[in-house]
C-alpha positions in Angstrom: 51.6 -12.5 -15.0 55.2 -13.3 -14.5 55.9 -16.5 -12.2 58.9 -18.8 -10.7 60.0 -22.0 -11.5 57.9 -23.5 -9.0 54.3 -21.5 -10.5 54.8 -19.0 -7.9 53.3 -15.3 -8.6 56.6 -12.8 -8.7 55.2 -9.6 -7.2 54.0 -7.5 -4.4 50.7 -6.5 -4.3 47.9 -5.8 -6.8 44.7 -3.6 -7.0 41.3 -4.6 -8.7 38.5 -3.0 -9.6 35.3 -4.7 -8.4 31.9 -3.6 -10.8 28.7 -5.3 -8.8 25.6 -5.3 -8.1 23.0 -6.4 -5.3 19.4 -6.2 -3.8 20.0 -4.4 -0.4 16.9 -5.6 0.7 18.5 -8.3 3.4 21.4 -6.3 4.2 22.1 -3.8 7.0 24.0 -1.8 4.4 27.1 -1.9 2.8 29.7 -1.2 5.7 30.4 -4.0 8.2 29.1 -4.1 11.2 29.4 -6.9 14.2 26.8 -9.7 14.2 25.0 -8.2 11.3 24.8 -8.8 7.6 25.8 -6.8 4.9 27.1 -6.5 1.5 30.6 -6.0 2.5 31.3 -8.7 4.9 29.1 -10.8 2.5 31.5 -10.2 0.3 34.7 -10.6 2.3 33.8 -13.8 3.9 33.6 -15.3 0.4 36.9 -13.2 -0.4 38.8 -15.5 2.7 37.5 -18.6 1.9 39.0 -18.4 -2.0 42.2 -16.9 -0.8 42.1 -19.3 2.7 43.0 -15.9 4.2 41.4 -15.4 7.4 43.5 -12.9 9.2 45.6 -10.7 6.8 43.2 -10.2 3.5 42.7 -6.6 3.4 39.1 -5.1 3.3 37.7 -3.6 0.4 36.5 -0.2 -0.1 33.6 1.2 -1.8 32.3 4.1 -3.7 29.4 4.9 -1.7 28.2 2.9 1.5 24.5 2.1 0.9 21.9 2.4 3.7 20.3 -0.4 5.2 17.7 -1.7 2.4 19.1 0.4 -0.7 20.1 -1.4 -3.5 22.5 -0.9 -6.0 22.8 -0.7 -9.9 26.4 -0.3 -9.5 28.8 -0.4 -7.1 32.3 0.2 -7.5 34.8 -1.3 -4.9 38.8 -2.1 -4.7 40.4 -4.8 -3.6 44.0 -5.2 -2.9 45.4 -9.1 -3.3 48.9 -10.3 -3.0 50.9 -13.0 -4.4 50.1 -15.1 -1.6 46.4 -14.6 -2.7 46.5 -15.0 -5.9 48.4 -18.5 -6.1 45.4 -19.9 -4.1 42.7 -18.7 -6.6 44.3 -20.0 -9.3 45.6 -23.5 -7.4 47.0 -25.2 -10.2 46.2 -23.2 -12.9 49.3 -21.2 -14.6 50.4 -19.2 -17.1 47.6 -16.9 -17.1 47.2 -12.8 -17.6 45.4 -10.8 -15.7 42.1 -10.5 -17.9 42.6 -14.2 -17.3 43.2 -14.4 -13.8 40.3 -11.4 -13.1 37.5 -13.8 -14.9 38.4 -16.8 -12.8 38.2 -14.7 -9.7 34.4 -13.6 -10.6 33.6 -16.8 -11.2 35.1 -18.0 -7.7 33.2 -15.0 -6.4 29.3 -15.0 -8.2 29.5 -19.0 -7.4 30.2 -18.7 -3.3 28.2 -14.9 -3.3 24.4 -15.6 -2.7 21.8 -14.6 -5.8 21.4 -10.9 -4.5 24.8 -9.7 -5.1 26.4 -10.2 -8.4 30.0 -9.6 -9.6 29.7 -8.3 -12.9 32.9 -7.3 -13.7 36.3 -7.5 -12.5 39.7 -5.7 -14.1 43.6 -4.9 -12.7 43.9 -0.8 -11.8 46.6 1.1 -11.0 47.5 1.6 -7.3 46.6 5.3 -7.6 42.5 4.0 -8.1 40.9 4.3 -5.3 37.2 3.6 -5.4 36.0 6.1 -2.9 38.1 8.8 -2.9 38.6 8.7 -7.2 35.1 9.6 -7.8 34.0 12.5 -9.9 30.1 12.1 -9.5 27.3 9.4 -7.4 24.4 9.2 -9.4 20.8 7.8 -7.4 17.8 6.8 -8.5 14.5 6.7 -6.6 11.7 4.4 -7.8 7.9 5.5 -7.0 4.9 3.4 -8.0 2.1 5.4 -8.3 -0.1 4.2 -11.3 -2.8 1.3 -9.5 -3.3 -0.1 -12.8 0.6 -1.1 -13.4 1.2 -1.8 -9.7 3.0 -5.5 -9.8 3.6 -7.2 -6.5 6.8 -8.5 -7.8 8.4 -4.7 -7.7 7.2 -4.0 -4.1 11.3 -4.7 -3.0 11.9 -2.3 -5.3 9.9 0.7 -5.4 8.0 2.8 -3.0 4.2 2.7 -3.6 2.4 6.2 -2.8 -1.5 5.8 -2.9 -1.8 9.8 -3.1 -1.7 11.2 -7.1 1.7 12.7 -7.2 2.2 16.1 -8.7 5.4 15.4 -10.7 6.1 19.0 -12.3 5.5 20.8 -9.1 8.2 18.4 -7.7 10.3 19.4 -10.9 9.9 23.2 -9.8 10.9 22.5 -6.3 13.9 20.2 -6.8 15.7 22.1 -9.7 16.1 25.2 -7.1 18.3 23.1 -5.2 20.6 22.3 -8.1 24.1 24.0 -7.1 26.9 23.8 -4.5 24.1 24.2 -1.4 24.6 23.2 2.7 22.0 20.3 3.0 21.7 20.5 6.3 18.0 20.0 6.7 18.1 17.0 4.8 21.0 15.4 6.2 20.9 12.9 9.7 23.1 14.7 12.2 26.3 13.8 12.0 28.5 16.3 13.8 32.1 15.5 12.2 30.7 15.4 8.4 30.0 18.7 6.4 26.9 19.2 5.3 27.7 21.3 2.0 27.1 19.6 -1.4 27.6 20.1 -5.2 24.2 18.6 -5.9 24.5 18.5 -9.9 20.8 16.9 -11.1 17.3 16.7 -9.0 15.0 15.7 -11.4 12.3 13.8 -12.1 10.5 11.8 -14.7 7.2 9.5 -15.6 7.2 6.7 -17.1 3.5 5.9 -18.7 5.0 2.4 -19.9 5.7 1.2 -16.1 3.7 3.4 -14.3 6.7 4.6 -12.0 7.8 8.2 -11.0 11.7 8.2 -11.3 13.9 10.6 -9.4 17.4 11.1 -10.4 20.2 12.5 -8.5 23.9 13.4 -9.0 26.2 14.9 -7.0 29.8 14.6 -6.4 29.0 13.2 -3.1 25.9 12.6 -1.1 25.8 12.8 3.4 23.8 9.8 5.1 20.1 9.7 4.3 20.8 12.7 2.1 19.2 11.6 -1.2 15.9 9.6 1.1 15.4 13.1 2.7 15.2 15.0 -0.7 12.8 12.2 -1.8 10.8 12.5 1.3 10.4 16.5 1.0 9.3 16.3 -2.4 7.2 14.0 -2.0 4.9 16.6 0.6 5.1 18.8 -3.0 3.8 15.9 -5.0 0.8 15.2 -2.7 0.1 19.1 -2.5 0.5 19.4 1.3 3.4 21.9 0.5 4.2 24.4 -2.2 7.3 24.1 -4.6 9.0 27.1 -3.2 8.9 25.5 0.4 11.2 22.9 -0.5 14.0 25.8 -1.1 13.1 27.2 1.7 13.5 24.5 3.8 17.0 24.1 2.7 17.6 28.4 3.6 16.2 27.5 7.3 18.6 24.9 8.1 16.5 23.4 10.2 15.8 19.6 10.6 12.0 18.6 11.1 9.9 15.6 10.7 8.6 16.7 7.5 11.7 16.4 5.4 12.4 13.0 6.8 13.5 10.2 5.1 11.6 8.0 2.5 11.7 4.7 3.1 14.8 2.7 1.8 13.8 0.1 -0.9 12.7 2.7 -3.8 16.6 3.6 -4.0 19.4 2.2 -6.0 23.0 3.6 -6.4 22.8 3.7 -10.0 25.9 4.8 -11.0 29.6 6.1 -10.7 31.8 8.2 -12.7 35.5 8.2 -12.4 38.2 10.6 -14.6 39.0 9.8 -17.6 42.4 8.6 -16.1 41.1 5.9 -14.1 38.6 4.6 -17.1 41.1 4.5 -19.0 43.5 2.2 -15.7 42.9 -1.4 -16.9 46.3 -3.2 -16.6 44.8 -6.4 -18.0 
C-alpha cells in the first residue's frame, strides 16, 4: 500500500474478496430486508461501525442469496472500500500490504460478527471480480438423516430427518434424467421476470453408512428461488415410493407447479461451494 506523509492511503477505490461462512438458521436469508435479520446486513452493520461509515459504505454482493434458514459452506461476496475506509481500519497502524491489511480487516470482522457467521478468508481482486456475476458453477448440498440409530440431536439445525426408509437409487434414477440445460419450471417459485431454464450440471445422491445421512449434491451454473428445495422435495416422493423414478422427469416435461414438488424444508441445505474461472483464482493483488 502506498501512503502520504501524513499515513494517508493514496488511491481510489479497492475490491475484496470476502470467503465466509454461516448457520442460516436465525437469518431471513442473505439479502437485506427492512426490520429483519440477515446475513448481509449482519454483516454490513459490522462493516460501518469499523469503517465509521454510516451513509456512503457501499453494499456488498454475493454469489448466491440464500433462503431464509439455508446455511452456507461457502459464500463468496465483494466488497468495495475506499481510502477513506481503509485509514479507519487500520487507525494507527502503517506501512502495511494488502495481505496485511486483508488479515486485520477479518479480524475486525469475525470479532464484531456473532458465532454463526465466520470470515474465513479475505484477499484484494481486481475490479473486473464480481462475485455474482463471475461465477462459472453454484454447487448445494442437501443433508437427510434417515438412519434412527445415528440420529444426533445436535444435527437437527442441520439436516432434515425423514422417518420413512428412503429409496436412494430410485432417487439416483430419477434425478440423473434431469442432468442437462432443462426449463425448471415446475420446481421453481413463480417469479414472473426470472427465466426458468437451467444448465443443471450434477443431481446426485449418496449414503453415508458412517453418519447415517443421505447427501444430495447439486451443481449448476445457476440455481432460481427454491429451485434446489423443490428438487429435494420431489425426490424425496421417489425415496419413500409414493412416486416412480420416471415421474420426476415427467414432472419437469408438464411444466406444471403442484403441491407435490414443493419445497423441502430449509435447514438440510448448505451452499457448499463456488467456482470462479481460472482468471479470477488466479486475481489476488495481495
Amino acid at each position: 500500500m502506498n501512503f502520504d506523509n501524513n499515513h494517508n492511503l493514496v488511491g481510489t477505490k479497492y475490491r475484496f474478496r470476502l470467503d465466509l461462512s454461516y448457520d442460516g438458521t436465525n437469518y431471513h436469508g442473505w439479502a437485506s430486508q427492512t426490520n429483519l435479520a440477515t446475513v448481509q446486513t449482519t454483516i454490513e452493520t459490522v462493516l460501518k461501525r469499523i469503517t465509521r461509515d454510516f451513509t456512503n459504505l457501499d453494499q456488498i454482493y454475493c454469489a448466491g442469496r440464500t433462503d431464509t434458514g439455508v446455511h452456507a459452506w461457502q459464500q463468496v461476496a465483494h466488497l468495495d472500500l475506499r481510502n477513506s475506509h481503509i485509514n479507519k481500519i487500520l487507525g494507527k497502524v502503517t506501512n502495511v500490504d494488502f495481505a496485511q491489511f486483508a488479515t486485520i480487516l477479518r479480524y475486525k470482522l469475525n470479532s464484531l460478527l456473532p458465532n454463526d457467521i465466520v470470515i474465513n478468508k479475505i484477499t484484494r481482486v481486481s475490479s473486473k471480480f464480481d462475485a455474482r456475476h463471475s461465477v462459472l458453477r453454484r454447487t448445494y448440498k442437501y443433508y437427510i438423516s434417515n438412519d434412527i440409530s445415528k440420529r444426533l440431536a445436535t444435527s437437527s439445525r442441520f439436516s432434515f430427518w425423514v422417518d420413512n426408509k428412503l429409496d436412494v437409487d430410485s432417487m439416483n434414477l430419477a434425478a440423473g434424467k434431469l442432468v442437462g440445460e432443462n426449463d425448471f419450471y415446475s420446481f421453481i417459485k413463480n417469479r414472473p421476470e426470472q427465466s426458468t431454464i437451467r444448465d443443471l450440471q450434477n443431481f446426485s445422491w449418496q449414503f453415508s453408512v458412517s453418519s447415517g445421512l443421505i447427501v444430495a449434491s447439486l451443481t449448476a451454473n445457476a440455481f432460481a428461488h427454491n429451485m434446489v428445495r423443490c428438487l429435494v422435495g420431489a425426490s424425496l416422493m421417489v425415496g419413500k415410493g409414493y412416486r416412480q423414478p420416471e415421474w420426476l422427469y415427467q414432472s419437469l416435461l408438464d411444466k406444471k407447479r403442484k403441491a407435490s414438488l414443493g419445497p423441502a424444508p430449509a435447514k438440510g441445505l448448505f451452499l457448499y461451494k463456488i467456482d470462479y474461472p481460472m482468471e479470477f483464482v488466479k486475481s489476488s493483488l495481495d
